[in-house]
C-alpha positions as CSV (number, residue, x, y, z in Angstrom):
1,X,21.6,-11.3,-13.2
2,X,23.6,-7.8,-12.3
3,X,25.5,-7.3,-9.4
4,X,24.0,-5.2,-6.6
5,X,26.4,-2.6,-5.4
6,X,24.9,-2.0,-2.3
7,X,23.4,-5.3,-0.8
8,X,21.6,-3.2,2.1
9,X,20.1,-1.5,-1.0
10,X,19.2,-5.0,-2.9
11,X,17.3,-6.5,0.4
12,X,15.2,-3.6,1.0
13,X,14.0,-3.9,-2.4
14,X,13.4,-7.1,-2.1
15,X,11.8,-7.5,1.5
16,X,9.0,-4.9,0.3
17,X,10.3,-2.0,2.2
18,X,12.5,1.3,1.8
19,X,15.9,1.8,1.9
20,X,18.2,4.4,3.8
21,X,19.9,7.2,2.8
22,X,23.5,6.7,1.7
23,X,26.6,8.6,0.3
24,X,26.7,6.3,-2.2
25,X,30.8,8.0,-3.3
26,X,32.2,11.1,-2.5
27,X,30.0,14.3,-3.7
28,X,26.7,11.6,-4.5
29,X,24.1,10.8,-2.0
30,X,21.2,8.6,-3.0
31,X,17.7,9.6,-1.4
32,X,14.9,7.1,-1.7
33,X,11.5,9.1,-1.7
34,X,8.2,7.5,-1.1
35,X,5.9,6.7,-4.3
36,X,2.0,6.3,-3.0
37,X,-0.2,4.1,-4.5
38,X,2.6,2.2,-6.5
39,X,4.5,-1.3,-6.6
40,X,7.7,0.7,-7.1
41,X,8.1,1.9,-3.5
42,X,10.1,4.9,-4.0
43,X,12.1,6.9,-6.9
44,X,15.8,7.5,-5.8
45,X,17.1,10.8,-6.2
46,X,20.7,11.2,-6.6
47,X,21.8,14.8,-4.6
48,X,25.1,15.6,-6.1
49,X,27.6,18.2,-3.9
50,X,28.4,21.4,-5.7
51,X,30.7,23.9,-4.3
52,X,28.1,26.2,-3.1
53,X,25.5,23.7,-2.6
54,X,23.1,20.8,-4.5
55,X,22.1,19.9,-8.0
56,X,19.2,16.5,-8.0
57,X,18.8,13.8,-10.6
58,X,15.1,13.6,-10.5
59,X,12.6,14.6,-7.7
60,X,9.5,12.6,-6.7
61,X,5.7,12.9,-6.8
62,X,4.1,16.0,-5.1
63,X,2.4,15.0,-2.0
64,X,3.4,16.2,1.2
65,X,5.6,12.8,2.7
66,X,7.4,13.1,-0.8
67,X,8.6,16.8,0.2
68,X,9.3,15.5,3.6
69,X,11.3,13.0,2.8
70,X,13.6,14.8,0.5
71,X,14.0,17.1,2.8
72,X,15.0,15.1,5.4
73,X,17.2,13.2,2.8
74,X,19.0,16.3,2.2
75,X,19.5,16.8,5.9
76,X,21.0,13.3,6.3
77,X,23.6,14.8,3.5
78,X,24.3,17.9,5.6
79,X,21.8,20.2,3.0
80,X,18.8,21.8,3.3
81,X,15.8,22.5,0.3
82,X,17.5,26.0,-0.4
83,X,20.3,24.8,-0.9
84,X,19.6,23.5,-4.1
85,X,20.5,24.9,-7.1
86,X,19.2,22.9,-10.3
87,X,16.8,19.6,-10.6
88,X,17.9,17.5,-13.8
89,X,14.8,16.0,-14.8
90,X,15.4,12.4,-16.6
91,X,11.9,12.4,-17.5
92,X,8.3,13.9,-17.3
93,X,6.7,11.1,-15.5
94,X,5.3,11.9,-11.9
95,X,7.3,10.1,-9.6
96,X,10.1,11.9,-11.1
97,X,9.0,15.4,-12.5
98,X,6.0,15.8,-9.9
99,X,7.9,17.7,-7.2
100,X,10.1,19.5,-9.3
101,X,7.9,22.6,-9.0
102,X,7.6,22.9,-5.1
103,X,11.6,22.4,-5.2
104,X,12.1,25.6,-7.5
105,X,9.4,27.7,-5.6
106,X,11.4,26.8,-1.8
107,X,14.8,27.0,-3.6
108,X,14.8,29.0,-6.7
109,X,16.6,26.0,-8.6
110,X,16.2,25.6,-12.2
111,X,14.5,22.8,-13.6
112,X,16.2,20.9,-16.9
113,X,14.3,18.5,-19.1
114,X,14.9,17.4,-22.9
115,X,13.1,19.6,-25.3
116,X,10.7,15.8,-26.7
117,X,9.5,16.0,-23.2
118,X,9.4,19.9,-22.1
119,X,6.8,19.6,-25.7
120,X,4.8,17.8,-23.4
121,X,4.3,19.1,-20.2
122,X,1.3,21.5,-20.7
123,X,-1.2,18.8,-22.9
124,X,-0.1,16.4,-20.2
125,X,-0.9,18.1,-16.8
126,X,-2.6,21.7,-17.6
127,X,-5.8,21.3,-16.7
128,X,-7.2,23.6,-19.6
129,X,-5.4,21.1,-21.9
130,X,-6.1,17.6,-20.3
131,X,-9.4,16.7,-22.0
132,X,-8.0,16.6,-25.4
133,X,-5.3,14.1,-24.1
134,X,-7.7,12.3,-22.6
135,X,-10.2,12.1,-26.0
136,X,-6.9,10.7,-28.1
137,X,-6.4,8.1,-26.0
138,X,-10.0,7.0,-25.8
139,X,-9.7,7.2,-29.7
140,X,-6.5,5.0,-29.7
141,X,-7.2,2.5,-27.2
142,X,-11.0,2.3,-29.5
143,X,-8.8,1.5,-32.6
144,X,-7.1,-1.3,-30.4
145,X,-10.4,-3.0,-29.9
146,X,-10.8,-2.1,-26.1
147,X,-14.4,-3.0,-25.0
148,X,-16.7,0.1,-25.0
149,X,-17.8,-1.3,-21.1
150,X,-14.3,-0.5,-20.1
151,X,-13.1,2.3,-22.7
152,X,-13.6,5.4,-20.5
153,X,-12.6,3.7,-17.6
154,X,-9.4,3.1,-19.0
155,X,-8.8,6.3,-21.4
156,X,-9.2,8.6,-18.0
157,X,-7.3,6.0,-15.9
158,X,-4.2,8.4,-15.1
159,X,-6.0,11.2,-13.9
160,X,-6.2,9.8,-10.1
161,X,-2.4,10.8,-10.3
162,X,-2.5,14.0,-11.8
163,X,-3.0,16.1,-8.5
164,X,0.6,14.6,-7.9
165,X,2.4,17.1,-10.0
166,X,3.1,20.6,-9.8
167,X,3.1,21.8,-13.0
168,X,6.3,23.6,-14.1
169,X,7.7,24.5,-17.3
170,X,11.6,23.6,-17.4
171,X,14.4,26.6,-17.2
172,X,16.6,24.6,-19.0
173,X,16.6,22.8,-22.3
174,X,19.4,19.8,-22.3
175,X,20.1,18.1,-25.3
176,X,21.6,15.4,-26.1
177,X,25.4,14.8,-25.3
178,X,25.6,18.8,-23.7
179,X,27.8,18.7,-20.9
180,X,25.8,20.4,-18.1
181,X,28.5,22.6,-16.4
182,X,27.9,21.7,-12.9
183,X,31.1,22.9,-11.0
184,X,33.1,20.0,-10.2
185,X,31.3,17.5,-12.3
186,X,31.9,16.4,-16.1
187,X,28.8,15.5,-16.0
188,X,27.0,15.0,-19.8
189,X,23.4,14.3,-21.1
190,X,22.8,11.0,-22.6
191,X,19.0,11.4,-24.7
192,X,17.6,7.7,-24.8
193,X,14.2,8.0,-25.8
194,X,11.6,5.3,-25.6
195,X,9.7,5.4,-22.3
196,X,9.3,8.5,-23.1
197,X,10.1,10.6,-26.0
198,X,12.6,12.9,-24.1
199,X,14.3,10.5,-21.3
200,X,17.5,11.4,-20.4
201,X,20.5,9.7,-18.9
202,X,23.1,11.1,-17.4
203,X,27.3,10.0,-17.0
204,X,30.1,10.9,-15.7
205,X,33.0,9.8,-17.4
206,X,35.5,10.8,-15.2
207,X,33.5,8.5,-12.1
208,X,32.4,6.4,-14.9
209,X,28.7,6.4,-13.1
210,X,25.5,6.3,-15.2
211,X,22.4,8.1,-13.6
212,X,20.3,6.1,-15.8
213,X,16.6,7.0,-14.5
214,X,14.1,4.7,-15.7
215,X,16.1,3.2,-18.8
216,X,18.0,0.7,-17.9
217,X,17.1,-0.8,-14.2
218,X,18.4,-3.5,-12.4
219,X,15.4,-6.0,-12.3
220,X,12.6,-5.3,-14.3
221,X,12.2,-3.3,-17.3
222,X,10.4,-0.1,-17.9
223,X,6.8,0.6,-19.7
224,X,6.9,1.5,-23.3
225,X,4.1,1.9,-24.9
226,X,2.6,3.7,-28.0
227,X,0.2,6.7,-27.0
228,X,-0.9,9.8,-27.7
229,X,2.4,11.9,-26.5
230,X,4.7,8.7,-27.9
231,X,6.3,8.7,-31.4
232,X,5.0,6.1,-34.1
233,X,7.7,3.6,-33.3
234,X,8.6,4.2,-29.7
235,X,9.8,0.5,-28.9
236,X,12.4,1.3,-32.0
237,X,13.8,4.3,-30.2
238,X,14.4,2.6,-27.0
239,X,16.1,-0.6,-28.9
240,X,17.8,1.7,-30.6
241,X,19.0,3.9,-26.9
242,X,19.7,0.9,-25.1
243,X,22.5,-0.1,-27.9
244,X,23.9,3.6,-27.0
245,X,24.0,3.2,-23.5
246,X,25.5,0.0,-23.6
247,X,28.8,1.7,-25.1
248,X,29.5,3.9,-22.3
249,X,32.0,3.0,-20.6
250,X,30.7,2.8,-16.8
251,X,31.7,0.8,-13.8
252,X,28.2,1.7,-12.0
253,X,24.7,2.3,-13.0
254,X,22.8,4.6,-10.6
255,X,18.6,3.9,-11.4
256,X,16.1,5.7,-10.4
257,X,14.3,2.8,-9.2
258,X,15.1,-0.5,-7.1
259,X,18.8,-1.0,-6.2
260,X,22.6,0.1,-8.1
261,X,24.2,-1.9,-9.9
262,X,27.8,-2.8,-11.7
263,X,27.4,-4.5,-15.0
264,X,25.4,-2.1,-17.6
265,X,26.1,-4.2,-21.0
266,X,25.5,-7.4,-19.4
267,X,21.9,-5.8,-17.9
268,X,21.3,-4.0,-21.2
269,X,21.9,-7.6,-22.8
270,X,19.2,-9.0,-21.1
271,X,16.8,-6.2,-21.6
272,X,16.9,-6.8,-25.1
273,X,16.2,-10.6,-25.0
274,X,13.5,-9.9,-23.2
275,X,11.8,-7.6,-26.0
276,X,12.9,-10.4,-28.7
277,X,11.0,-12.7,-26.7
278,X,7.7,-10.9,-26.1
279,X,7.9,-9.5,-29.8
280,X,8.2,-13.9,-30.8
281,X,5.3,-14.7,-28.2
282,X,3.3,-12.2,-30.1
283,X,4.1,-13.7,-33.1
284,X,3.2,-16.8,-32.3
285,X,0.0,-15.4,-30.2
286,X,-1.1,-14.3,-34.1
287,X,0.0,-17.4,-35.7
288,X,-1.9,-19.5,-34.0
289,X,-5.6,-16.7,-33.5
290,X,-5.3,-15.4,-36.8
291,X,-6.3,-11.9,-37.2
292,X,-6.9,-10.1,-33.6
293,X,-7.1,-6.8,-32.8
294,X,-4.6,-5.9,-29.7
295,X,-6.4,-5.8,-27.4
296,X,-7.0,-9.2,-28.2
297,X,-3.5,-9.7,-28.3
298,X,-2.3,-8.7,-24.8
299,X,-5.1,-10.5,-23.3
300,X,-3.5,-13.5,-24.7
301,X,0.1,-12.9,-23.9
302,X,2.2,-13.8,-21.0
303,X,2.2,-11.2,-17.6
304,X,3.4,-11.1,-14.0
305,X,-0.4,-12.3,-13.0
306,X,-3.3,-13.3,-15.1
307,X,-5.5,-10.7,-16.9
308,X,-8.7,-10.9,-15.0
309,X,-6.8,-9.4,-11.8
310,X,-4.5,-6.8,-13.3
311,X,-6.4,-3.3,-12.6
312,X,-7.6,-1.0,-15.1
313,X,-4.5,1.5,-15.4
314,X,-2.1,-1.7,-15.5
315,X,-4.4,-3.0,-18.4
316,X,-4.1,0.2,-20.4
317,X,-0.4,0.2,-19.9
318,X,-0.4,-3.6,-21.4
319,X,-2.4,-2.8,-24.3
320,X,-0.4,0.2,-25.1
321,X,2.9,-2.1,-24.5
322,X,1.3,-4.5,-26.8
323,X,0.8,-1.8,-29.4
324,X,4.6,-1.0,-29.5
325,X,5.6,-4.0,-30.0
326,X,2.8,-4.8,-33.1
327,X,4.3,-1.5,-34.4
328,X,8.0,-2.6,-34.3
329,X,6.9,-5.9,-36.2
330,X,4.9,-4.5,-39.0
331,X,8.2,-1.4,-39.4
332,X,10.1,-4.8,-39.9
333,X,7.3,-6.0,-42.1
334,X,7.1,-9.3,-39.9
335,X,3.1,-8.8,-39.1
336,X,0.8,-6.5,-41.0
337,X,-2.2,-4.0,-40.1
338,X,-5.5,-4.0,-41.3
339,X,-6.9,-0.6,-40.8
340,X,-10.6,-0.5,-39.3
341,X,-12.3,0.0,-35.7
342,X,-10.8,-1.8,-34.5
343,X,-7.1,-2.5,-36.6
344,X,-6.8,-5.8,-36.9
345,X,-2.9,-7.6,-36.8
346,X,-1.8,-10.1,-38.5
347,X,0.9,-12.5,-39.7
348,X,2.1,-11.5,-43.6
């Protein structure tokens, strides 16, 4: 349990609807923009004063209330779209890399992303490029048993979103720990890989504020998953990011997602039980089947509702959930894989 710092910010996320714009300290103001089609609401993006005008943590999906709503975000905080000079991109997903493009073209602001994820951009949403994306994860999600009824379905089940992004290759490579030179701010790049291979963080020491995008949020925690753009292991590089976060020394964490909060190590803390929990389910889910592919696996674990009325995308994300966490077990040698179509798991 963290402590909200903004209660007005806590209920709106828990009564279902979206919260106002704030100036959450002096130079930051928090703007919630609308997320269609999703159970996360809105993606806050964190507008942070510069002497001649705005840099943004993150920017929202594409569609035309997105725009409008940053816009009028940025009015609320006395800016306009032009004035902003540079969108820090915490990761490549839509909701937070989807507008990015339409900001540059109305602005002429740079765009920043970590080189693991600037790799990805044009497999992920060129549409020249798309198919072959598309074909390795109907390959993958073949090798974890999916039913061939459902396997297309689910291999193309992102592209309903795709339309939401405006493709844009970054200005700005950040890596990790490079203070970003924004006047005024000491503000420096934290890479914390996992949900996806290049996520940033961002903190200010001198504030002691964490912009920690999707990494560490207050209430649930975020997808990761094994597929095609993923490394091998990815559930060990976000294990292994939240143990670096958890150092900083921070008396607020700013997500891009839900509501702020105040106690990092204690939230980090929990995160991690969680993934020892689901990774000893799994365990046990093998103990007791024997060999299962995983597919057969994540039907057979534990989720917020019960697997005949979770959609297809939601599905895909499970399965691939359910990969990363097979994949940490058998790095640890605690399950092993027998090769095949489909791979097979099981205990040693």
């Amino acid at each position: 349990m963290v402590t909200p710092s903004n209660a007005a910010q806590r209920e709106a996320w828990v009564g279902g609807t979206i919260p106002g714009v704030e100036r959450v300290r002096p130079g930051v103001w928090s703007v919630p923009v609308p997320i269609p089609i999703n159970p996360l609401r809105y993606v806050l993006v964190y507008v942070l004063e510069l002497p001649d005008g705005v840099a943004i943590i993150d920017a929202g999906w594409n569609t035309d209330e997105a725009y409008d709503a940053l816009v009028a975000g940025l009015g609320v905080a006395g800016y306009a779209i032009t004035d902003v000079k540079g969108v820090l991109v915490t990761h490549i997903h839509p909701d937070h890399y989807g507008l990015a493009g339409r900001v540059r073209e109305m602005s002429g602001a740079w765009i920043a992303l970590h080189p693991a994820d600037a790799r990805l951009v044009r497999e992920r949403y060129d549409d020249a490029a798309i198919d072959s994306l598309v074909q390795r994860e109907r390959s993958l999600l073949q090798r974890c048993g999916v039913p061939e009824l459902t396997l297309d379905e689910l291999a193309g089940a992102s592209m309903m979103i795709r339309h939401m992004v405006s493709m844009a290759r970054p200005d700005r490579l950040v890596e990790d720990g490079e203070e970003l030179g924004l006047p005024g701010w000491d503000l420096r790049a934290v890479w914390t890989p996992g949900h996806s291979p290049g996520h940033l963080c961002f903190v200010s020491p001198e504030r002691k504020v964490l912009f920690s995008g999707d990494h560490v949020l207050a209430k649930i925690t975020p997808i990761v998953a094994v597929h095609p753009q993923s490394g091998p292991n990815p559930l060990a590089d976000y294990l292994d990011s939240l143990a670096a976060v958890r150092k900083l020394d921070v008396d607020e964490v700013l997500p891009a997602h839900e509501f702020r909060f105040l106690e990092l190590a204690e939230r980090v803390d929990t995160v991690m039980a969680h993934h020892d929990e689901r990774l000893a389910e799994i365990e046990r889910v093998l103990g007791a089947a024997g060999a299962s592919s995983c597919w057969e696996v994540a039907t057979r674990l534990t989720w917020s509702r019960p697997w005949e009325t979770i959609p297809p995308f939601m599905r895909r994300s499970a399965n691939n959930e359910t990969l990363a966490h097979l994949a940490w077990l058998e790095a640890k040698g605690r399950v092993v894989r027998q090769a095949g179509q489909p791979d097979l798991w099981l205990k040693p």
